[in-house]
Every structure is written in structure tokens, then in C-alpha cells.
C-alpha positions as a Markdown table, in Angstrom:
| # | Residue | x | y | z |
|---|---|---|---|---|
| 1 | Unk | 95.2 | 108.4 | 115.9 |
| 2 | Unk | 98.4 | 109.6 | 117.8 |
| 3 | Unk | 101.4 | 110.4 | 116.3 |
| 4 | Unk | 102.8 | 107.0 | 117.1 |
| 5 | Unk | 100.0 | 105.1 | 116.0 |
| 6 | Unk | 99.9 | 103.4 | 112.9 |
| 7 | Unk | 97.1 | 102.7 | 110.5 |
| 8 | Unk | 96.0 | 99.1 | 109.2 |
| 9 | Unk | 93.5 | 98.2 | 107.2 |
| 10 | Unk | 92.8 | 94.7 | 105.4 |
| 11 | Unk | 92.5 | 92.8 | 101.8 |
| 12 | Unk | 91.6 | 90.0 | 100.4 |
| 13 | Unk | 94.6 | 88.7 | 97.5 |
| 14 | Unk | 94.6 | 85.2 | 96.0 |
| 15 | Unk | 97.7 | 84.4 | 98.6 |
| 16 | Unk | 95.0 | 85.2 | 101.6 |
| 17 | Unk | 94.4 | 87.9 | 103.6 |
| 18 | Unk | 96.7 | 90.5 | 103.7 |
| 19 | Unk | 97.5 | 93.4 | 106.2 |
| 20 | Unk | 98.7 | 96.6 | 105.3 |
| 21 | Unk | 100.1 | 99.0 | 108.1 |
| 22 | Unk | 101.7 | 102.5 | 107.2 |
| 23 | Unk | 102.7 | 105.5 | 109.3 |
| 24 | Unk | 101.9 | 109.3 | 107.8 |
| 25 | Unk | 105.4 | 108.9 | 106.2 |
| 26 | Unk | 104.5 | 105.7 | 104.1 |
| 27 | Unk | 104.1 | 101.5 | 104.4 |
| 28 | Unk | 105.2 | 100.2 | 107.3 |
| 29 | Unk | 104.2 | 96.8 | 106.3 |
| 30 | Unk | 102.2 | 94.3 | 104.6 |
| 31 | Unk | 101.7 | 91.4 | 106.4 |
| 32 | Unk | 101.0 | 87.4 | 105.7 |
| 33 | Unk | 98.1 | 85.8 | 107.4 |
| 34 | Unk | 100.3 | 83.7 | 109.9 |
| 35 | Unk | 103.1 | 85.8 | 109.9 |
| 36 | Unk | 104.9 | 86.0 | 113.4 |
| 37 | Unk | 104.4 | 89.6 | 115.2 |
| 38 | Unk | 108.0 | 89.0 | 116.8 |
| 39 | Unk | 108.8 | 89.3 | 113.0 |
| 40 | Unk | 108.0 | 92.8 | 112.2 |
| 41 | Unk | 107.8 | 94.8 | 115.7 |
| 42 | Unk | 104.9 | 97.6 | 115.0 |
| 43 | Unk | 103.6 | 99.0 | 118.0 |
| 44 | Unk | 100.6 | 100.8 | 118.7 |
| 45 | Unk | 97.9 | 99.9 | 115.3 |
| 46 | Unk | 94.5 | 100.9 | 114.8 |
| 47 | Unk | 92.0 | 100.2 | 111.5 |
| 48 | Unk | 91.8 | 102.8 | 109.6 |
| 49 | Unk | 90.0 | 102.5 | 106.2 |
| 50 | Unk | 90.4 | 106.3 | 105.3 |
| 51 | Unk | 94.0 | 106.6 | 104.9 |
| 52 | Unk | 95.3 | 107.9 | 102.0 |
| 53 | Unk | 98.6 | 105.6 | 101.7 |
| 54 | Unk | 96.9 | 102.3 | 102.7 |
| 55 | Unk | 93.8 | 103.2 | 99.9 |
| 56 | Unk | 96.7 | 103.5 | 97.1 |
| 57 | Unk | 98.4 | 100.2 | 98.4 |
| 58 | Unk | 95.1 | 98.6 | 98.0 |
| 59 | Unk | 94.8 | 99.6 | 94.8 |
| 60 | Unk | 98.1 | 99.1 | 93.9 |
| 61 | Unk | 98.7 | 95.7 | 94.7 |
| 62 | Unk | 95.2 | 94.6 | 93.6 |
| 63 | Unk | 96.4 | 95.9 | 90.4 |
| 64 | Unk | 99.5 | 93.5 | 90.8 |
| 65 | Unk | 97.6 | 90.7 | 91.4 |
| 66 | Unk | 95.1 | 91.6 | 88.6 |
| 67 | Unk | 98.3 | 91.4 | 86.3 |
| 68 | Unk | 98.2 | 95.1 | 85.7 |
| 69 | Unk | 101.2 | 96.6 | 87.9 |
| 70 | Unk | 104.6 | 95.6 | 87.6 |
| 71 | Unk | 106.3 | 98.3 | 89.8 |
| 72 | Unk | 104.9 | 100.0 | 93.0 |
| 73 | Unk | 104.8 | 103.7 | 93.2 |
| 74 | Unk | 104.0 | 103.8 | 97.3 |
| 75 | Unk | 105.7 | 105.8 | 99.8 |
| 76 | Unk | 107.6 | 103.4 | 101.9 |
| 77 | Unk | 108.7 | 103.9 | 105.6 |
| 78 | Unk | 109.7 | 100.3 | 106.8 |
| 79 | Unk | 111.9 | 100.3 | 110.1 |
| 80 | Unk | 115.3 | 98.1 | 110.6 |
| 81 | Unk | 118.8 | 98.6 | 110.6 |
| 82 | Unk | 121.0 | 100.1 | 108.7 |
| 83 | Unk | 122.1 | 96.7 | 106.9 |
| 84 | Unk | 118.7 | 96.0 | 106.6 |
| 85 | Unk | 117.3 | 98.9 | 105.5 |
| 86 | Unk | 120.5 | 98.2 | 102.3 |
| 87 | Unk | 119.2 | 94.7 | 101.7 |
| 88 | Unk | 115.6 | 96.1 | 101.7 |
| 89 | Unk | 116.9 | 98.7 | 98.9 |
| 90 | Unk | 118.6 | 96.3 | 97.0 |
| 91 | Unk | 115.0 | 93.9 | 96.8 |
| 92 | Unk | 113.8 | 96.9 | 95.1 |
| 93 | Unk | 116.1 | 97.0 | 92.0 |
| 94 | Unk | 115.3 | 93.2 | 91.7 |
| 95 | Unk | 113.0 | 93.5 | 88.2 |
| 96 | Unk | 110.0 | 92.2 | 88.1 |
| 97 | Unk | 109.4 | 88.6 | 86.7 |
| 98 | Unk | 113.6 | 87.4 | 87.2 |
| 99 | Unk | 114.6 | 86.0 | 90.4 |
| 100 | Unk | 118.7 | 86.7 | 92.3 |
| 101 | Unk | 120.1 | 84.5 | 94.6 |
| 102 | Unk | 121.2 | 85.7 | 98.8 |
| 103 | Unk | 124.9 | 85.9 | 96.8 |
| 104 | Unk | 123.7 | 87.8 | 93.9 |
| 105 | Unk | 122.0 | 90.3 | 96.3 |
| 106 | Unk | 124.7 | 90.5 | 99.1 |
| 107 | Unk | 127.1 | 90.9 | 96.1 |
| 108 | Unk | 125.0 | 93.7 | 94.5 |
| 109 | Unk | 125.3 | 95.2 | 98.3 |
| 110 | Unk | 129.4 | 95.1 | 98.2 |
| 111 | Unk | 130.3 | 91.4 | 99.9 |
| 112 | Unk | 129.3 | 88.5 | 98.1 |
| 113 | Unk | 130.3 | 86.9 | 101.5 |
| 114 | Unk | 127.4 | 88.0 | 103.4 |
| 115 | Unk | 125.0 | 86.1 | 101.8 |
| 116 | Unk | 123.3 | 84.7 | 105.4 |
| 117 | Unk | 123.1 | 88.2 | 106.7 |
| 118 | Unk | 121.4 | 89.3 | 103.2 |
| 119 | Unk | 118.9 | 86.4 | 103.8 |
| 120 | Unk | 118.3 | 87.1 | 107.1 |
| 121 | Unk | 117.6 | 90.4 | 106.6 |
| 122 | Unk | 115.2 | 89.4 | 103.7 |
| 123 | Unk | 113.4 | 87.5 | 106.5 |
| 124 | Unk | 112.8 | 90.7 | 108.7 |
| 125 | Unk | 111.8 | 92.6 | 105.5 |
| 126 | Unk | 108.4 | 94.4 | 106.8 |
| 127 | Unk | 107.0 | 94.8 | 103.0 |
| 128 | Unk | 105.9 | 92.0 | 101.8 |
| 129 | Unk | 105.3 | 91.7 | 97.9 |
| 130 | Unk | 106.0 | 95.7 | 97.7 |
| 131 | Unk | 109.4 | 94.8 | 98.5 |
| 132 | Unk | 110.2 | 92.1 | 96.7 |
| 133 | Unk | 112.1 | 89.7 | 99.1 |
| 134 | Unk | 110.3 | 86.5 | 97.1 |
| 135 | Unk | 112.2 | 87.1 | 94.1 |
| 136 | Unk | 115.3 | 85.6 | 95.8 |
| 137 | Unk | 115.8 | 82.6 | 95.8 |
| 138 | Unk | 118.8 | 80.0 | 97.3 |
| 139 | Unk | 122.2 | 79.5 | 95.3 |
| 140 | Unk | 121.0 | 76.3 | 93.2 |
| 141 | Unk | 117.7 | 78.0 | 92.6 |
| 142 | Unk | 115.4 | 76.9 | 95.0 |
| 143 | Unk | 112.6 | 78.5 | 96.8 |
| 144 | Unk | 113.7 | 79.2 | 100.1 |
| 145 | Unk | 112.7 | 80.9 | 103.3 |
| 146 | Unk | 109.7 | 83.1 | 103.2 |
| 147 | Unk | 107.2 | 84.7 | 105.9 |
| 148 | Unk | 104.2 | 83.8 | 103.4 |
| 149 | Unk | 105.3 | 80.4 | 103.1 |
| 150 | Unk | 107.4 | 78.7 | 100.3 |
| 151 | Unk | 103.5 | 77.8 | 98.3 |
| 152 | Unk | 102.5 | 81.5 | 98.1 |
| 153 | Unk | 106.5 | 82.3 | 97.1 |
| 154 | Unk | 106.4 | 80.0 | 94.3 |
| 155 | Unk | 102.5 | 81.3 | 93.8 |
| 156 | Unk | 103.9 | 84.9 | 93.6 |
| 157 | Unk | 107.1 | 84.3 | 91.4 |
| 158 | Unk | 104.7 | 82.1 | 89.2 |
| 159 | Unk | 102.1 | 85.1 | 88.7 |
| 160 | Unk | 104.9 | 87.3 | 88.1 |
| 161 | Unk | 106.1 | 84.7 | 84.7 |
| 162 | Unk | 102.7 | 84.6 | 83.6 |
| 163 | Unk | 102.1 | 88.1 | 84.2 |
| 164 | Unk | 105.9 | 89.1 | 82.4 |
| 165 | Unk | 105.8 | 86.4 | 79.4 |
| 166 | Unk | 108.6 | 84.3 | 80.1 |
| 167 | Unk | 109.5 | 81.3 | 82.5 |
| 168 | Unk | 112.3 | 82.1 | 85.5 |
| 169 | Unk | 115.0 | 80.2 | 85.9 |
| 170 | Unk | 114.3 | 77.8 | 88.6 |
């Protein structure tokens, strides 16, 4: 592997396949299925089932999905701009199980008027699940735009109730 190549490898979750990409630095992505490649711009990737970041994402998220891991303890290294690299932060302080709206987050980010630009940054996040981009959700509540698909949005902030004890408002 070069120094520009990434590493991928593959899982199976209950919302599909699901492929993991990281750099020597950290995650670069997880991506959906169908998910666009004009989405999340990579580059050079080759399999690599012996890396030692995409083994502990495996783990880690098939401990979410088992209902055993709230919070992800990964080395991230996602690529965007500088806006998007804040709204990317700001999905991580979004606790697990409660859902913000594009306003709460672009608020939480300084401008409650930027709302669009928070959810289109959301739309370019590279992390999926990791990075918690399903956990917002439009102003009146409802499930809104997602790479994985609205179903496996709603399947993901549905696990996360169960999995937290309590019903989100929406």
C-alpha cells in the first residue's frame, strides 16, 4: 500500500453492507451500499483485512449494532472543508439516542441562519453512523435527507431508542 492509498475492508450490519475506508491517520469513511462515489471523493483504495483501524471499527460498530456501544473510540481522519470539517465536529457532541434539528446544529456551530449549509454539509459527511449525521433531523421533526436512505435513518435512530430506553421525539 502507498502512502496515498487507503485501506477498505467490508461488513455485514442489519442496514446492509457496509464499507469502511481509513488512511494510517484514522477513518476516512464508512460507506452505504448505494451510496454515490461523487459523494465522498477517496482516491486510490485497496482491501485490506489486516489493518489495525478498520479491525477496531469492525468491532466497534458491531458492538453498536449488537446494542453494546454507545460512543465510538476510533481515530477519525475524514476530509472536507473547513465548514465541514465544524459541522462534522458538532455531529459528534449529538448524544446518543436524542435527535437536533439542521437549526439546532448550525446554531450550536454560531449561526442559527445556516441551517442549509449545516445540512448540506451533513450530506457530504464521509462517516457514516461513527459520525452521527442521522441523528438530525428537519425543523418539524422529520427524517430527512440521508446517504443510507431515510428507512435505514429511521432504522438507526430507532435502534438507538431501544438500545438507550426511551422514545425520541419525532
Amino acid at each position: 500500500m502507498t502512502a496515498t492509498t487507503l485501506a477498505s475492508t467490508t461488513m455485514s450490519s442489519p442496514v446492509g453492507q457496509l464499507t469502511i475506508i481509513a488512511s494510517d491517520a484514522g477513518i476516512r469513511a464508512v460507506l452505504w451500499p448505494t451510496d454515490n462515489p461523487k459523494r465522498v471523493p477517496l482516491g486510490d483504495v485497496e482491501p485490506r483485512e489486516n489493518h489495525p483501524v478498520l479491525s477496531s471499527a469492525v468491532t466497534q460498530l458491531g458492538e453498536y449494532f449488537d446494542g453494546h456501544r454507545q460512543d465510538f473510540d476510533l481515530p477519525l481522519d475524514p476530509t472536507g472543508t473547513e465548514f465541514q470539517q465544524s459541522a462534522w465536529t458538532a455531529l459528534r457532541t449529538i448524544p446518543f439516542g436524542t435527535t437536533v434539528s439542521y437549526g439546532e446544529q448550525a446554531e450550536q456551530m454560531g449561526d442559527k441562519r445556516k441551517a442549509r449549509a449545516v445540512g448540506a454539509a451533513n450530506g457530504r459527511n464521509p462517516i457514516s453512523i461513527i459520525v452521527p449525521c442521522h441523528r438530525v433531523v428537519g425543523s418539524n421533526g422529520s427524517l430527512t435527507g440521508f446517504a443510507g436512505g431515510i428507512d435505514t435513518k429511521d432504522w438507526l435512530l430507532t435502534h438507538e431508542r431501544r438500545v438507550a430506553g426511551h422514545t425520541l421525539n419525532l
